[in-house]
C-alpha positions as CSV (number, residue, x, y, z in Angstrom):
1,X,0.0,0.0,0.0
2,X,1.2,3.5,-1.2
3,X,1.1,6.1,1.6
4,X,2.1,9.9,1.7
5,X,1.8,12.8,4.2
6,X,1.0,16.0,3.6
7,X,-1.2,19.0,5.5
8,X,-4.4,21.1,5.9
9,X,-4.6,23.7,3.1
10,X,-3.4,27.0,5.1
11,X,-1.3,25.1,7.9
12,X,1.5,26.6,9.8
13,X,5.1,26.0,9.3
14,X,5.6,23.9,12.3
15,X,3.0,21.8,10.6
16,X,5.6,20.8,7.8
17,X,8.5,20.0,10.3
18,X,6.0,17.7,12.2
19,X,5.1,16.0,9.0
20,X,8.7,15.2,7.9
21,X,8.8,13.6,11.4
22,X,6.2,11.6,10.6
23,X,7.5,10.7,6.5
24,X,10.7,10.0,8.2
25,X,9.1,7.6,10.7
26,X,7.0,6.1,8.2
27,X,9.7,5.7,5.3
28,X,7.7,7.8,3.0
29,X,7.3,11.4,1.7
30,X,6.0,14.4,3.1
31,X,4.2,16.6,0.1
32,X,3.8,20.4,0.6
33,X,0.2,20.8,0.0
34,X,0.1,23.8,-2.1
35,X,-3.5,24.4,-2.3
36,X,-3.9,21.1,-4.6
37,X,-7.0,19.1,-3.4
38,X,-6.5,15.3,-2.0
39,X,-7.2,13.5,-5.8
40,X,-5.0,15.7,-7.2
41,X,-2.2,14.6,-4.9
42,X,-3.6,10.9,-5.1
43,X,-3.3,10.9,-8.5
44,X,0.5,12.6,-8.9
45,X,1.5,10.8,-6.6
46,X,-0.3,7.6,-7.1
47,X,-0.9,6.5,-4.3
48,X,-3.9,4.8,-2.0
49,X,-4.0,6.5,1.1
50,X,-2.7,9.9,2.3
51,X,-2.3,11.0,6.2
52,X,-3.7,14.6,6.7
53,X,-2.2,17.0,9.4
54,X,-4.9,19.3,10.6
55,X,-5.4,21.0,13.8
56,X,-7.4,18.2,15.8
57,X,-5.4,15.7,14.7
58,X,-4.2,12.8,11.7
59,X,-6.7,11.4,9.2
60,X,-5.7,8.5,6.8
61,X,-7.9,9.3,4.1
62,X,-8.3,5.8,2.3
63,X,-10.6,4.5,-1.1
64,X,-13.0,2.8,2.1
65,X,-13.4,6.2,3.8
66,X,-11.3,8.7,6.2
67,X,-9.8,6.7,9.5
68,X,-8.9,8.9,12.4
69,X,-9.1,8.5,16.2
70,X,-11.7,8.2,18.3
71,X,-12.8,6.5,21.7
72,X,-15.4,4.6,20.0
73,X,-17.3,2.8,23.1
74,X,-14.6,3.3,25.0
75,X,-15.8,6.2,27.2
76,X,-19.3,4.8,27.8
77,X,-17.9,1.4,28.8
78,X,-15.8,3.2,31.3
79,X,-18.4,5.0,32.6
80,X,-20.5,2.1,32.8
81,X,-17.3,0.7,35.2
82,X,-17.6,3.7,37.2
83,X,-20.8,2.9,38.0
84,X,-20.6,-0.2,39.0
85,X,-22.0,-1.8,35.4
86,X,-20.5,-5.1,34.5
87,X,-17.8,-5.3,31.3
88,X,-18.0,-8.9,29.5
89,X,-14.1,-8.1,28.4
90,X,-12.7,-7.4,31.8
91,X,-14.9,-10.2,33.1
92,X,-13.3,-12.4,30.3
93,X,-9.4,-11.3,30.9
94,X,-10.6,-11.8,34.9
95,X,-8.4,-8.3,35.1
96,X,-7.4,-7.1,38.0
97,X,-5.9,-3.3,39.0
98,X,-2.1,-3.4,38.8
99,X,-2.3,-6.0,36.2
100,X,-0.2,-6.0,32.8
101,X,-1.6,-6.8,29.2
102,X,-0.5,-7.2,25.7
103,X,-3.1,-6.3,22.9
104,X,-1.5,-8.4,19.8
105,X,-3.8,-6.0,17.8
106,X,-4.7,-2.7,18.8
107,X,-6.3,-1.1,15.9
108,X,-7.5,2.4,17.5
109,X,-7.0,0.6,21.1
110,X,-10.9,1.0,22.5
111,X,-10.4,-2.0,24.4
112,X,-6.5,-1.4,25.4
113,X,-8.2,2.4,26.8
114,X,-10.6,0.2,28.9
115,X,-8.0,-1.7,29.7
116,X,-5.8,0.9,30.8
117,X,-8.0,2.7,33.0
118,X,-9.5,-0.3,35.1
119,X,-5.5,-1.6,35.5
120,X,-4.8,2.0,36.8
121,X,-1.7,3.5,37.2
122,X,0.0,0.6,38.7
123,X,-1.2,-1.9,35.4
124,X,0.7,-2.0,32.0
125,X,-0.9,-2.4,28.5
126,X,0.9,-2.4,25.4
127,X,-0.4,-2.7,22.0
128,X,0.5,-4.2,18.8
129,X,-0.4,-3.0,15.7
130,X,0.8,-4.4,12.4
131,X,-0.5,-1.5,10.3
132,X,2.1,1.5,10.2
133,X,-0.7,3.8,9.2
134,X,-3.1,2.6,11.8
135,X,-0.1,2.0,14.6
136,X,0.9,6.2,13.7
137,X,-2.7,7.2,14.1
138,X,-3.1,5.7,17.5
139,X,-0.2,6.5,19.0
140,X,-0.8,9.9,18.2
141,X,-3.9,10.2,19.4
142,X,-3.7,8.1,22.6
143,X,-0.7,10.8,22.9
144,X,-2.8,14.0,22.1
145,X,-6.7,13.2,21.9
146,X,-8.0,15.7,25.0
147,X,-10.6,14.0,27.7
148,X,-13.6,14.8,29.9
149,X,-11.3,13.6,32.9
150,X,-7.8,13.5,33.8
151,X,-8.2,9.4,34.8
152,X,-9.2,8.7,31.5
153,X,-6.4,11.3,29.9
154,X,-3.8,9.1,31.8
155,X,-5.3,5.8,30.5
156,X,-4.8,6.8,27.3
157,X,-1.8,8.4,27.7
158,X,-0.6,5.2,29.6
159,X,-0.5,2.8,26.7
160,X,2.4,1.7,24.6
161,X,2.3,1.3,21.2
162,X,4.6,-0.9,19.3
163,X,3.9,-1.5,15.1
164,X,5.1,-5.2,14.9
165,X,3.8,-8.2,13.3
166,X,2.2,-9.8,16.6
167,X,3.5,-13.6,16.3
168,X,7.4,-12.5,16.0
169,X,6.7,-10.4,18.6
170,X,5.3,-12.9,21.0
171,X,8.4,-15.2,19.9
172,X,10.5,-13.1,21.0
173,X,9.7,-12.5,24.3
174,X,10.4,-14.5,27.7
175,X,7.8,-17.0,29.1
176,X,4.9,-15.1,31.4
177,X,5.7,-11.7,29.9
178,X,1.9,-10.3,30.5
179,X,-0.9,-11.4,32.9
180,X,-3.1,-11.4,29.8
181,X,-2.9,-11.7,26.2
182,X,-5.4,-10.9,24.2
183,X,-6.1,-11.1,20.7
184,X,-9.3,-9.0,18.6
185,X,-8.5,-9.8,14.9
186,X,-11.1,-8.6,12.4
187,X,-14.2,-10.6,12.1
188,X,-14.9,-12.7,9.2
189,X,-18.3,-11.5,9.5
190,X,-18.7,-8.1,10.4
191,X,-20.8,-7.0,13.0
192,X,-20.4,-3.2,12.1
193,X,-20.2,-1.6,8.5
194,X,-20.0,1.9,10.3
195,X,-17.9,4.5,8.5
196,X,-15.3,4.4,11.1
197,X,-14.8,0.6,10.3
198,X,-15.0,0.4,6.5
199,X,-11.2,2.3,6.5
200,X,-10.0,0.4,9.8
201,X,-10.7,-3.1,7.8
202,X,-8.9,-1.5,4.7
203,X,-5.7,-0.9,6.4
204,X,-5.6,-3.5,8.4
205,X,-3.8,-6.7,8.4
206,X,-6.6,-9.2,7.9
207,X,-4.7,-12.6,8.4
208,X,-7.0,-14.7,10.7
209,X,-5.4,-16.0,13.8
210,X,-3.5,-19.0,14.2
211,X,-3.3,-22.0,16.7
212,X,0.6,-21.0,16.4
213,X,-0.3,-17.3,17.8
214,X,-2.5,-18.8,20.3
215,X,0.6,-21.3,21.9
216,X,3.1,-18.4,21.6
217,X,0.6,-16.5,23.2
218,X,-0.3,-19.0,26.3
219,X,3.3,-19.3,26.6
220,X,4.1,-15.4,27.0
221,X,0.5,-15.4,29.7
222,X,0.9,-15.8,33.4
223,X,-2.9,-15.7,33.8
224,X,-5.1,-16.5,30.9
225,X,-5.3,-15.7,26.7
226,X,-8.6,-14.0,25.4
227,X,-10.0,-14.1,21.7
228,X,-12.8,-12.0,20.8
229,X,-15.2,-13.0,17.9
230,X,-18.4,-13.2,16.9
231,X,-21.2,-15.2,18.5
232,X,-21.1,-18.8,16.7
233,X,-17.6,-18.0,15.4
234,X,-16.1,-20.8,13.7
235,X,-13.0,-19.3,14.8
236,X,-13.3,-20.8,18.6
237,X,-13.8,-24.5,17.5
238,X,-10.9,-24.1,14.9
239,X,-8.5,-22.4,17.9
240,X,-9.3,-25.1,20.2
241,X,-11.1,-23.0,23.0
242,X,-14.0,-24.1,24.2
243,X,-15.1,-21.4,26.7
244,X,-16.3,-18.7,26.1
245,X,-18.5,-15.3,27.8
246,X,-20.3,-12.8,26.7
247,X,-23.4,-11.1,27.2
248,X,-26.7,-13.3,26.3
249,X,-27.9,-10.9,23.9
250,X,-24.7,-9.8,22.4
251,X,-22.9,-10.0,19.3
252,X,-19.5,-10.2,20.6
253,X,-18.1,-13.4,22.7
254,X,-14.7,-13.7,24.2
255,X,-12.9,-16.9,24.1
256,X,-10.8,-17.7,27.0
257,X,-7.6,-20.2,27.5
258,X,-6.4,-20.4,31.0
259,X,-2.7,-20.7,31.3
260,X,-1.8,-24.4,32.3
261,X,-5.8,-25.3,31.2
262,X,-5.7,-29.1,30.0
263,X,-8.4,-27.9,27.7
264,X,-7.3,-26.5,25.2
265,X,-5.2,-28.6,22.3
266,X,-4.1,-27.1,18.8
């Protein structure tokens, strides 16, 4: 995939240093915008997708729509936590405060956010995201994106992002690494053909998961490995997990491997 940078029409200077950061970063160009309109640059440059530097933030503009961040859920599932309100993926991961997590794909983190601010300050969470143009956009925006709270400012701001491919990461770290490790690939049916998801599926790597990931992955947890599908996902049978939670009337379930479980066989 072809990728460029370049800026709002109008932007200041400091705009075009912080882009050539970025190009640099990203092993790509930065492009003065010169008043030429996105197709125009598209088309020189030939290229799919283009990162926009305006005021409140990146976009990735992309043929399946514009992808930028955003909490998603995020803040009303965290509200819900506050009072009191169960959450079927912290209920699933059994996380406790203090605890440390590795999301082996972060896409625009939602769940890592949750995450973060029920571990608290005392908790890790890092996140891997195999998509350098989705990887960029959330780190800058778990970096920069302003909150209601400070709690929830310090969740985000908390989280590490790391753009790897997730299985050599995993390989490459020591046994019992993370508490939890937990895996949210995109669904091969989607539950959501929102705007905001259209451009997050383009970008993303869409490789299912593997019983490989899933061993790698029980070896790096001290606690427990979590996959989140869709209800009557195919995807649980062909792992080898065989429990699962979620909500009765949801659309989401989490697959769950305790580590040491004599359940689970790839």
């Amino acid at each position: 995939m072809h990728c460029i940078i370049t800026t709002a029409i109008n932007s200041p200077h400091s705009a075009f240093e912080f882009g050539s950061a970025l190009a640099e970063q990203l092993g790509t160009k930065f492009v003065v915008r010169k008043g030429k309109s996105l197709e125009t640059i598209k088309t020189e440059y030939n290229v799919d997708v283009i990162i926009l530097i305006t005021q409140k933030g990146l976009t990735a503009h992309t043929p399946a729509g514009d992808l930028f961040f955003h909490l998603s859920m995020a803040d009303l599932r965290i509200k819900n936590l506050i009072n009191g309100k169960h959450d079927h993926m912290i209920a699933a991961m059994d996380l406790q405060p203090g605890m440390s997590l590795l999301d082996c794909t972060l896409g625009l983190g939602s769940d890592a956010i949750v995450a973060s601010y029920f571990t608290g300050c005392n908790g890790n969470v890092v996140g891997l995201e195999g998509s350098p143009v989705i990887a960029l956009i959330t780190a800058e925006g778990l970096k920069n994106f302003a909150t209601e709270t400070d709690d929830l400012c310090q969740a985000l701001r908390r989280i590490t992002v790391i753009n790897t491919d997730y299985l050599n990461y995993l390989k490459a770290l020591p046994d019992h690494s993370f508490d939890v490790v937990y895996f949210d690939p995109m669904f091969r049916r989607p539950v959501d053909s929102s705007s905001h998801i259209k451009p997050l599926r383009f970008l993303a790597d869409n490789r299912p998961l593997t019983p490989e990931a899933v061993r790698e992955a029980l070896r790096v947890a001290k606690h427990r490995v979590v996959v989140k599908e869709t209800r009557g996902s195919q995807v649980f049978a062909e792992l080898g997990i065989n429990k699962t939670i979620g909500g009765k009337y949801s659309s989401i379930q989490y697959g769950v491997v305790d580590v040491g479980s004599e359940t689970w066989s790839d």
